[in-house]
BAMARKOL-334649 format. One record per residue (C-alpha): residue in three letters; x, y, z. Coordinates in Angstrom, 2 decimals. Example, Ala and Ser with C-alpha at 12.3 -4.5 7.8 and 13.67 -1.06 7.14 Angstrom:
BEGIN
<site 'ala', <12.30, -4.50, 7.80>>
<site 'ser', <13.67, -1.06, 7.14>>
//
This chain:
BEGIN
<site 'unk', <-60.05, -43.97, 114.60>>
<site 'unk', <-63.63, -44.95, 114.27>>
<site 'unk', <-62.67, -46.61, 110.91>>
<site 'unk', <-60.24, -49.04, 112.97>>
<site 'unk', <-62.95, -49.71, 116.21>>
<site 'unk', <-64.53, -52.60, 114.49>>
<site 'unk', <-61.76, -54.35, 113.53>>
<site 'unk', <-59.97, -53.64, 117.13>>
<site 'unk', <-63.02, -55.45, 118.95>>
<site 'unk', <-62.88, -58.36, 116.21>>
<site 'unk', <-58.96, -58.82, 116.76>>
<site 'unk', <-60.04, -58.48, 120.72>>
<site 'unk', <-62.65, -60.86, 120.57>>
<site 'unk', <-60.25, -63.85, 118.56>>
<site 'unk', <-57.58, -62.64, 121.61>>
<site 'unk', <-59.94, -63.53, 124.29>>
<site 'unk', <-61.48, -66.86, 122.13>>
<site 'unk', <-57.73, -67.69, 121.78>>
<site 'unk', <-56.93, -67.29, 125.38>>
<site 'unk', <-59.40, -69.59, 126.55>>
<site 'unk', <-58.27, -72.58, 125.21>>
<site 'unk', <-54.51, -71.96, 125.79>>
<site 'unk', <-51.71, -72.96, 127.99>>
<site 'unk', <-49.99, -70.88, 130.52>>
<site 'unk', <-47.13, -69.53, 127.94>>
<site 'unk', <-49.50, -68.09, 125.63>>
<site 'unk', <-51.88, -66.77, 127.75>>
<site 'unk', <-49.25, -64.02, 128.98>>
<site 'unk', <-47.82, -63.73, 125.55>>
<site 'unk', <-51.77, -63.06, 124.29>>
<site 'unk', <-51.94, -60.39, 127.27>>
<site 'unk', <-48.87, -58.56, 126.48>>
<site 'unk', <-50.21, -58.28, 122.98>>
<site 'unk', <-53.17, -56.84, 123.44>>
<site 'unk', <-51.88, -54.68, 126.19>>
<site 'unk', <-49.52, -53.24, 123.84>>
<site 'unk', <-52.16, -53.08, 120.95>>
<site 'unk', <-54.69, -50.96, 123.31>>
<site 'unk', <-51.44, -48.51, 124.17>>
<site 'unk', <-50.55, -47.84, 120.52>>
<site 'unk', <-54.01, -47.62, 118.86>>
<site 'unk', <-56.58, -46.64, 121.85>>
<site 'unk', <-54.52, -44.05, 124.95>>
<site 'unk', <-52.84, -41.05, 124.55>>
<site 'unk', <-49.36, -40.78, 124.96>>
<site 'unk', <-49.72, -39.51, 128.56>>
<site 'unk', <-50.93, -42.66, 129.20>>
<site 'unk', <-48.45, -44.14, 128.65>>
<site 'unk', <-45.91, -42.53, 130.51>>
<site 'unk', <-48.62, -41.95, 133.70>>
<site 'unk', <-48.35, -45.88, 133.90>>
<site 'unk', <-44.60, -46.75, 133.44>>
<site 'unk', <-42.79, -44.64, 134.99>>
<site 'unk', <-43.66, -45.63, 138.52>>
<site 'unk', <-43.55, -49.25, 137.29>>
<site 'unk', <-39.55, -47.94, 135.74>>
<site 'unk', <-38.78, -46.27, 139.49>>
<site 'unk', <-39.92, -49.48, 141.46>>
<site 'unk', <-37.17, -51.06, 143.23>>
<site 'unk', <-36.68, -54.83, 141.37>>
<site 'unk', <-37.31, -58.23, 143.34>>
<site 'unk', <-33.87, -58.72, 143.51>>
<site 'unk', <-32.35, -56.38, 145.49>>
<site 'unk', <-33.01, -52.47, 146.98>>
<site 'unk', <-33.33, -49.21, 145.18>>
<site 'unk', <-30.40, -47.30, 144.61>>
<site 'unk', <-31.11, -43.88, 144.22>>
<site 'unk', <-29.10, -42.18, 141.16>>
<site 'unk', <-30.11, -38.89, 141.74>>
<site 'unk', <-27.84, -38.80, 144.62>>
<site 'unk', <-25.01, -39.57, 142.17>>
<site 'unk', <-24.12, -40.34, 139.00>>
<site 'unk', <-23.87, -44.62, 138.89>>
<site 'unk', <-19.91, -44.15, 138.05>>
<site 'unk', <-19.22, -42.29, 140.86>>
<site 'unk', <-21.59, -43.47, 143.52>>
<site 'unk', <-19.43, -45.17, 145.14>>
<site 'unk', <-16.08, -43.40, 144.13>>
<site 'unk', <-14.89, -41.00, 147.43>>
<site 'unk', <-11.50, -38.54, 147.58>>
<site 'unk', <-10.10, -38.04, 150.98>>
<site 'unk', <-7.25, -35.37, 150.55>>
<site 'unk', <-5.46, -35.70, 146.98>>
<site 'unk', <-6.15, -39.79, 147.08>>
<site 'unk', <-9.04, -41.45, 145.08>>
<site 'unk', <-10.69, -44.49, 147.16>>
<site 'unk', <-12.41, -46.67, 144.55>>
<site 'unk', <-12.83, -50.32, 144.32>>
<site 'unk', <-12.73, -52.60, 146.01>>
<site 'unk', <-12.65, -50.09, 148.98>>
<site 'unk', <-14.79, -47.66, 149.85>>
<site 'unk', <-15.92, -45.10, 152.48>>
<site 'unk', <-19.63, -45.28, 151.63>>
<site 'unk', <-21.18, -48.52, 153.48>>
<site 'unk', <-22.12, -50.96, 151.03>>
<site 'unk', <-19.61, -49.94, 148.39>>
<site 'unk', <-16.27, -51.95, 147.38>>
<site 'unk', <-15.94, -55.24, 148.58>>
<site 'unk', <-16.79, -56.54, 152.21>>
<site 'unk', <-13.41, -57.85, 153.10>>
<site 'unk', <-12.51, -54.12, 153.18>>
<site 'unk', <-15.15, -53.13, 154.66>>
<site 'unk', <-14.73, -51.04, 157.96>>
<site 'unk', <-11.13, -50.47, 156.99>>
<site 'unk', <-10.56, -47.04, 155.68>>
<site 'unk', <-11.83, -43.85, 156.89>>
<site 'unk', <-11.51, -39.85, 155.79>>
<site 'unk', <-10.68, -37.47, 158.90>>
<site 'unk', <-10.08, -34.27, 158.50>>
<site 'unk', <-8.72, -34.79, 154.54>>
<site 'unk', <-6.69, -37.26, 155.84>>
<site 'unk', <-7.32, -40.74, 154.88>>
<site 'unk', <-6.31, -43.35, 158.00>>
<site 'unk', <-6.37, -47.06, 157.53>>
<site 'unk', <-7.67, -48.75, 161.07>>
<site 'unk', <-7.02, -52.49, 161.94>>
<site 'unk', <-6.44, -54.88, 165.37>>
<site 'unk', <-2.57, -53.29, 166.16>>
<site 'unk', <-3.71, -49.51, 165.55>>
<site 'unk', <-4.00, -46.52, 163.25>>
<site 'unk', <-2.04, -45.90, 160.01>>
<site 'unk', <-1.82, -42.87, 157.70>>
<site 'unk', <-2.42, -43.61, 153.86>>
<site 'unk', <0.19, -42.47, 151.67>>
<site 'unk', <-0.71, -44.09, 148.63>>
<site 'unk', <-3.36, -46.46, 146.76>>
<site 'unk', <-1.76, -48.13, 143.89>>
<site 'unk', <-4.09, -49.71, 141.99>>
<site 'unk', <-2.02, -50.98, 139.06>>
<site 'unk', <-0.26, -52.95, 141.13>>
<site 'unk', <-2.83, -53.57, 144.28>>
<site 'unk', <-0.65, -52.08, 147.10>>
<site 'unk', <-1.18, -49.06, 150.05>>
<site 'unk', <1.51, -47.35, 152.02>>
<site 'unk', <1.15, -46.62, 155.34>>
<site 'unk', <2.79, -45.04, 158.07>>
<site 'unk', <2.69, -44.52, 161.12>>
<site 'unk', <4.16, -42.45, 163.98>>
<site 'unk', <5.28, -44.57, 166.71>>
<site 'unk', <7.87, -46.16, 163.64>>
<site 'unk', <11.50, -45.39, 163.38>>
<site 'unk', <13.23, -44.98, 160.54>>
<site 'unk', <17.23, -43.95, 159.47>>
<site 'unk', <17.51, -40.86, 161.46>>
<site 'unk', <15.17, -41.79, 164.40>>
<site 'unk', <15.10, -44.23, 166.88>>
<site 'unk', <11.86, -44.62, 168.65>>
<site 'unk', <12.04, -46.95, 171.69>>
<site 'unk', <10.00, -47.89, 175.14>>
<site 'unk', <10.67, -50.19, 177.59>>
<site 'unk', <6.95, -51.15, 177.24>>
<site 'unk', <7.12, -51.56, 173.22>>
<site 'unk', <6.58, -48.69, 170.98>>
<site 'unk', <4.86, -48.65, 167.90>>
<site 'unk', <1.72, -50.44, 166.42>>
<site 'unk', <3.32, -53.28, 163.84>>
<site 'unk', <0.97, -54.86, 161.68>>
<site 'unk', <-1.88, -57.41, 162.49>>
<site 'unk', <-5.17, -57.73, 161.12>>
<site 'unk', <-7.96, -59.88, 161.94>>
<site 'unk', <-7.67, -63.13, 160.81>>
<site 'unk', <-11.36, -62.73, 158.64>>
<site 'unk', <-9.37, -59.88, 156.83>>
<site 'unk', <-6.30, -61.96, 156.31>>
<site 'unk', <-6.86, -63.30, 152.82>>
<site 'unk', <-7.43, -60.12, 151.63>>
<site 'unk', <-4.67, -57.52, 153.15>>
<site 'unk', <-0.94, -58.56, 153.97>>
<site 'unk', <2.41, -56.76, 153.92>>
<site 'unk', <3.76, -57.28, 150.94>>
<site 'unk', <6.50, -60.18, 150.47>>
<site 'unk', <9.25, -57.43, 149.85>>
<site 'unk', <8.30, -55.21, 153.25>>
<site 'unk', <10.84, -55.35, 155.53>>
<site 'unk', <10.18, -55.64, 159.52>>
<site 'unk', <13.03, -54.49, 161.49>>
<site 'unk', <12.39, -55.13, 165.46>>
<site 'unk', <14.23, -53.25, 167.85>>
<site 'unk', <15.90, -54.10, 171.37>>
<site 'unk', <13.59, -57.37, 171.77>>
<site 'unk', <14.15, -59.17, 174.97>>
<site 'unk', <16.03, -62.36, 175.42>>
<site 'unk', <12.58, -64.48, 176.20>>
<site 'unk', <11.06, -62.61, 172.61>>
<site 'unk', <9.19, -65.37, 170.79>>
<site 'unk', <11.71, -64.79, 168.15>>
<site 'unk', <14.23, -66.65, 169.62>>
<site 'unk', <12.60, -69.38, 170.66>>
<site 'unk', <12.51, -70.64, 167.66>>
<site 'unk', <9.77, -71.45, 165.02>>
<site 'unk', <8.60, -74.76, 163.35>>
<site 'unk', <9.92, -75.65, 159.55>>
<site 'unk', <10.29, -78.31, 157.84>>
<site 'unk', <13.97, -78.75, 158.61>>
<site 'unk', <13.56, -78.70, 161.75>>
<site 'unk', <13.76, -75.35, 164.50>>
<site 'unk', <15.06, -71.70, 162.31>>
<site 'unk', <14.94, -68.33, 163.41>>
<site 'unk', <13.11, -65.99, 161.33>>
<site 'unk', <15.83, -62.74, 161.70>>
<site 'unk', <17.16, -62.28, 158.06>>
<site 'unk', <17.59, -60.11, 154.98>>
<site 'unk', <14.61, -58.76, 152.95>>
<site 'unk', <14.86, -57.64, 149.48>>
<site 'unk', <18.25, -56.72, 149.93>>
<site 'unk', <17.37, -55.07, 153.41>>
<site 'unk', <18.00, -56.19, 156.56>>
<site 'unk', <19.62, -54.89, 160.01>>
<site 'unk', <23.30, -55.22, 159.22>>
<site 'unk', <22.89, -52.43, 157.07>>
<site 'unk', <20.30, -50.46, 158.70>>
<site 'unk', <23.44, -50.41, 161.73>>
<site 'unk', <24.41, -47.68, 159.34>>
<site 'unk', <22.00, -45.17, 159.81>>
<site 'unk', <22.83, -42.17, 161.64>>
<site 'unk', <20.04, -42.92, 163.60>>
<site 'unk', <22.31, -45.00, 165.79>>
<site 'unk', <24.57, -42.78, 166.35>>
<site 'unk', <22.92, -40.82, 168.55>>
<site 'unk', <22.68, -42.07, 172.38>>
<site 'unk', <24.65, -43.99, 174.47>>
<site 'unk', <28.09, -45.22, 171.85>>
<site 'unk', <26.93, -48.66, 173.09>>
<site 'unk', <23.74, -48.08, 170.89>>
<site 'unk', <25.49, -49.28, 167.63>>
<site 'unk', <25.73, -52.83, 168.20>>
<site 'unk', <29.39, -54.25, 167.30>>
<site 'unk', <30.42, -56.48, 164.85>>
<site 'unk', <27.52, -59.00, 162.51>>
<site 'unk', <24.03, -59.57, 163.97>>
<site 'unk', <24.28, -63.50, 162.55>>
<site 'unk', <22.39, -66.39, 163.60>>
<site 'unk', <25.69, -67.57, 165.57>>
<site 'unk', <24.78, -64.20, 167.53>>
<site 'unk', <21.08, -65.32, 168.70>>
<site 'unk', <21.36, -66.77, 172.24>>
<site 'unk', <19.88, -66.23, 175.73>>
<site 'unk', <22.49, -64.15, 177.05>>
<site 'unk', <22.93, -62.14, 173.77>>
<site 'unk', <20.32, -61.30, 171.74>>
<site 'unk', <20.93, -58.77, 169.22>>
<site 'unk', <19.67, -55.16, 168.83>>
<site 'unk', <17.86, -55.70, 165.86>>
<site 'unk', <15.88, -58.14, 163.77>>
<site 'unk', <14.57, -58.33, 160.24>>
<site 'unk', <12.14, -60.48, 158.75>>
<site 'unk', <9.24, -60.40, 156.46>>
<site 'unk', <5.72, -60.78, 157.78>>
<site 'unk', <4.42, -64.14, 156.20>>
<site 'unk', <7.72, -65.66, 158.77>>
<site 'unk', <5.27, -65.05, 161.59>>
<site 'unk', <2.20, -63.57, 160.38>>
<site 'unk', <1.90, -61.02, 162.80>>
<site 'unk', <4.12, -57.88, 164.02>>
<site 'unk', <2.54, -57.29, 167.38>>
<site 'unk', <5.75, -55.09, 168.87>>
<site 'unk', <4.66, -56.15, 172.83>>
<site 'unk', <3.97, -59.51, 172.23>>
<site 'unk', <6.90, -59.60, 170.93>>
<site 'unk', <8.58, -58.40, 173.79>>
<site 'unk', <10.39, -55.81, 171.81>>
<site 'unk', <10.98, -51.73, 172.39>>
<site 'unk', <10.14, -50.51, 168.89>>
<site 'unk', <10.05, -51.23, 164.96>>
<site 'unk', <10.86, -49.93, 161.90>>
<site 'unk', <9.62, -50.95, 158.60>>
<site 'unk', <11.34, -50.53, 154.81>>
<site 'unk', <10.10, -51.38, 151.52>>
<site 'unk', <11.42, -51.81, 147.77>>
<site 'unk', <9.55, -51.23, 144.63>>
<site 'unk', <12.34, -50.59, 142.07>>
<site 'unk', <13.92, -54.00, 140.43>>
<site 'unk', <17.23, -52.20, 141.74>>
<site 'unk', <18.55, -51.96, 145.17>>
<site 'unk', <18.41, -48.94, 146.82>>
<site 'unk', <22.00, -47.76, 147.64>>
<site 'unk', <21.89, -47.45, 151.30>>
<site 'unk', <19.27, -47.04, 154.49>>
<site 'unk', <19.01, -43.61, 154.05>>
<site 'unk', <17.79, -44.24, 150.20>>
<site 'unk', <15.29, -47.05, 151.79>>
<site 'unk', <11.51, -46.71, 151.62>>
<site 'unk', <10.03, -46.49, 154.88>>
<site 'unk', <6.59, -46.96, 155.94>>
<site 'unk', <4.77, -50.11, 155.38>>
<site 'unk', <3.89, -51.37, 152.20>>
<site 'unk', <0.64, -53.81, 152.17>>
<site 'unk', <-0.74, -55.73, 149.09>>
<site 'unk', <-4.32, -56.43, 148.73>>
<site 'unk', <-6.15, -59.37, 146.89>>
<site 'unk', <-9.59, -60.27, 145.95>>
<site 'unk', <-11.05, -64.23, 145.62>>
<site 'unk', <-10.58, -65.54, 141.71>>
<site 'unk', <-14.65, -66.17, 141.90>>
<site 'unk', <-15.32, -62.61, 142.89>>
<site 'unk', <-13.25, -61.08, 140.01>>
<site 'unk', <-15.77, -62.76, 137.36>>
<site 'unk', <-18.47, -61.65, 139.06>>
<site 'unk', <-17.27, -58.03, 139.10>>
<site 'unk', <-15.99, -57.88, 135.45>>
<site 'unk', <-19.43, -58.67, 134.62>>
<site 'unk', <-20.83, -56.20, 136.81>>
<site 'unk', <-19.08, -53.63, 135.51>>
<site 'unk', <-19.49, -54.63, 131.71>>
<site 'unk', <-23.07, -54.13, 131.90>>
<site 'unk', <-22.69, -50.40, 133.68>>
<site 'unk', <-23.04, -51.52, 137.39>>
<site 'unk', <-20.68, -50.90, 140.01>>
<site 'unk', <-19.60, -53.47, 142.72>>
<site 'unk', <-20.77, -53.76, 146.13>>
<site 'unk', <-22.11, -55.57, 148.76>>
<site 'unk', <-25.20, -56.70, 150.84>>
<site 'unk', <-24.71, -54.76, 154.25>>
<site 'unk', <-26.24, -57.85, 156.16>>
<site 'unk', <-24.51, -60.70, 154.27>>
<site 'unk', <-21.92, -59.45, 153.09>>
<site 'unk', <-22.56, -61.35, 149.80>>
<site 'unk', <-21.51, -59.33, 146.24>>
<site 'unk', <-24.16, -57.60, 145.00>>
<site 'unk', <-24.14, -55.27, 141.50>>
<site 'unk', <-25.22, -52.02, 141.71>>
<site 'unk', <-27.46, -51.23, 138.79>>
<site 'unk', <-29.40, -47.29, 138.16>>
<site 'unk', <-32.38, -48.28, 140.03>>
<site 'unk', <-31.94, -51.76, 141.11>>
<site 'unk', <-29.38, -54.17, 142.81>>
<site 'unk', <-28.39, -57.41, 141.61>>
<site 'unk', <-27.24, -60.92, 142.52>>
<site 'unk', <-25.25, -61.27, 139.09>>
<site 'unk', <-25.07, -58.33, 136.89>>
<site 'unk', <-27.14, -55.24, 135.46>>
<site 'unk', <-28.99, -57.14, 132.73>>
<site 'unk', <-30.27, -59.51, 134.85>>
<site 'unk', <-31.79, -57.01, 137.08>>
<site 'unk', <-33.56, -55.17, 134.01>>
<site 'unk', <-34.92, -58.37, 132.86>>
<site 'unk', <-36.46, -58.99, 136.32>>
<site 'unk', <-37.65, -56.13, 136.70>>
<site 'unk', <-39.61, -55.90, 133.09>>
<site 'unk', <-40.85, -59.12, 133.97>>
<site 'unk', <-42.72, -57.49, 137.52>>
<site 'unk', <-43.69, -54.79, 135.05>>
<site 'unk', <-45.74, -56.70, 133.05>>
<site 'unk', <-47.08, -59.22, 135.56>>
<site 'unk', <-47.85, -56.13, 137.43>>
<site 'unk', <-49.89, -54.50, 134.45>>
<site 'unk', <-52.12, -58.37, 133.86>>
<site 'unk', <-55.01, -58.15, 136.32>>
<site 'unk', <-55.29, -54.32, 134.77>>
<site 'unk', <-55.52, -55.92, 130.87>>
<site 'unk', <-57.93, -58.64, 132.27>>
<site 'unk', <-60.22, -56.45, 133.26>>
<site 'unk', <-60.20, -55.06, 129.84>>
<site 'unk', <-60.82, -58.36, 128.48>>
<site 'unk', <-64.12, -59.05, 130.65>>
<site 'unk', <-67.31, -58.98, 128.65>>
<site 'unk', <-68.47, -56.21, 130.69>>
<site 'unk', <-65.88, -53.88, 129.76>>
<site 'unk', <-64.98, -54.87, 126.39>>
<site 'unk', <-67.23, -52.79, 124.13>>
<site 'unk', <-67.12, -50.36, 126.79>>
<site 'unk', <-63.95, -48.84, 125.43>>
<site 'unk', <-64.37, -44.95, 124.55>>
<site 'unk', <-62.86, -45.18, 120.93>>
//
């Protein structure tokens, strides 16, 4: 090493010459060059490593630490509530998924319950091939029970209208309302472009005439099982009829009281073919979920450079969450930000070096 010293202070001496009479650009490049000279031929490994790793474990300008030794990155924000996987874009872990879901699901008991404006649904099912949950809920009949009040019984479906965009009952989800009242909104009638239309009518194949069928309305009074078709000729005042179906974008909400009805049930198809019967129907509610077209590009490159999505707990904007850092874009961007506070970081230490007092100072 003493062979090297006196060319070290000669190549340190044209460094500092050099830096004098430069501009802006290369006076950091000249710094980071003779920073990373003095680490390779002057300090011991330990060096090293006693000066960047708390520089490596420093939380980036861009965003707040995330701490991987809770969890591996992949999994962070990855939950399981009973035998169903919550992943992207929802999440039980605050800042995890995507904000539009945020506040929606939760895990009680190993059972995972959905919670919006009209109530409290069980989760069946996440499909994420095909962006869709199942739901069901208690206070809903089905083929072989009839649940009714005076009052309205059962929760529906309505969301908030933030949340809208992103969570809907999907197009082939049947509503079927029971025993509404002659004043029900749904006879009233409801603007379209031809004109005044009521909304009650078949779903996918589904609809009341053949949910008359189920033995469910067989039991009770005989008058129960209403007589004859349930048509539009059949909507009046006087008469209204026992049951009506429609999907949920007719009137974008299924609140059963406002309604004025005495209870619900709900039916969905997945298979191409129709089911043969109401007693081979679906029933629960089946909801489809969507995410913006921007967000998806922002994601995709989240996730290409090892980051997971998320977002900003007091905007709500997308963030990428990186091993130790969070990001506005993606997980290279964040490393590159950070490196560059690493090395701005480590200049006023390599200046010091460069004063005359400390230059031949060094203990070669």
């Amino acid at each position: 090493m003493s062979a090297s010293k006196p060319r070290l202070i000669v190549l340190l001496k044209q460094i500092a010459t050099e830096t004098a009479s430069s501009d802006m650009a290369n006076f950091l490049r000249l710094h980071c060059r003779m920073f990373s000279l003095l680490l390779m031929l002057t300090w011991p490994w330990w060096w090293f490593h006693l000066i960047l790793l708390p520089v490596t474990a420093a939380t980036s300008s861009e965003g707040t630490n995330v701490n991987s030794n809770a969890a591996p990155l992949s999994t962070y924000c990855r939950s399981y509530c009973g035998n169903i996987t919550v992943d992207y874009p929802f999440a039980l872990r605050a800042g995890c998924g995507h904000s539009g879901f945020r506040d929606l699901l939760y895990c009680i008991n190993g059972v995972l319950m959905l919670h919006i404006p009209s109530g409290s649904y069980r989760v069946l099912d996440i499909d994420y091939a095909y962006r869709g949950l199942t739901l069901h809920e208690p206070g809903m009949s089905d083929c072989y029970s009839l649940l009714r009040s005076p009052a309205g019984l059962g929760n529906g479906f309505v969301v908030e209208p933030w949340r809208a965009p992103y969570l809907e009952p999907d197009p082939d989800n049947v509503f079927m309302l029971l025993g509404c009242r002659a004043d029900s909104p749904l006879f009233q009638g409801f603007p379209s472009p031809e004109g005044k239309h009521l909304p009650c009518r078949n779903v996918s194949g589904m609809g009341c005439e053949e949910y008359y069928r189920c033995p469910a309305w067989d039991e009770g009074p005989s008058s129960r099982r209403p007589r004859g078709s349930a048509s539009a000729s059949a909507y009046g005042v006087v008469s209204p009829p026992e049951c009506c179906s429609l999907e949920f974008g007719a009137i974008r909400a299924i609140n059963v009281s406002h309604l004025r009805c005495e209870g619900y049930s709900s039916a969905y198809s997945l298979a191409p073919l129709r089911a043969a019967g109401p007693g081979a129907w679906a029933y629960g509610i089946r909801v489809a979920y969507s995410l913006p077209a921007d967000h998806q590009g922002f994601c995709g490159a989240c996730q290409a450079t090892g980051g997971v999505c998320g977002y900003d707990q007091g905007t709500d904007a997308d963030i990428c969450l990186c091993h130790h850092y969070n990001s506005t874009s993606n997980c290279d961007s964040a490393y590159a930000a950070a490196t560059a506070g690493m090395i701005v970081g480590l200049l006023p230490s390599t200046a010091s070096v460069l004063s005359d007092q400390n230059l031949f100072s060094l203990n070669f």
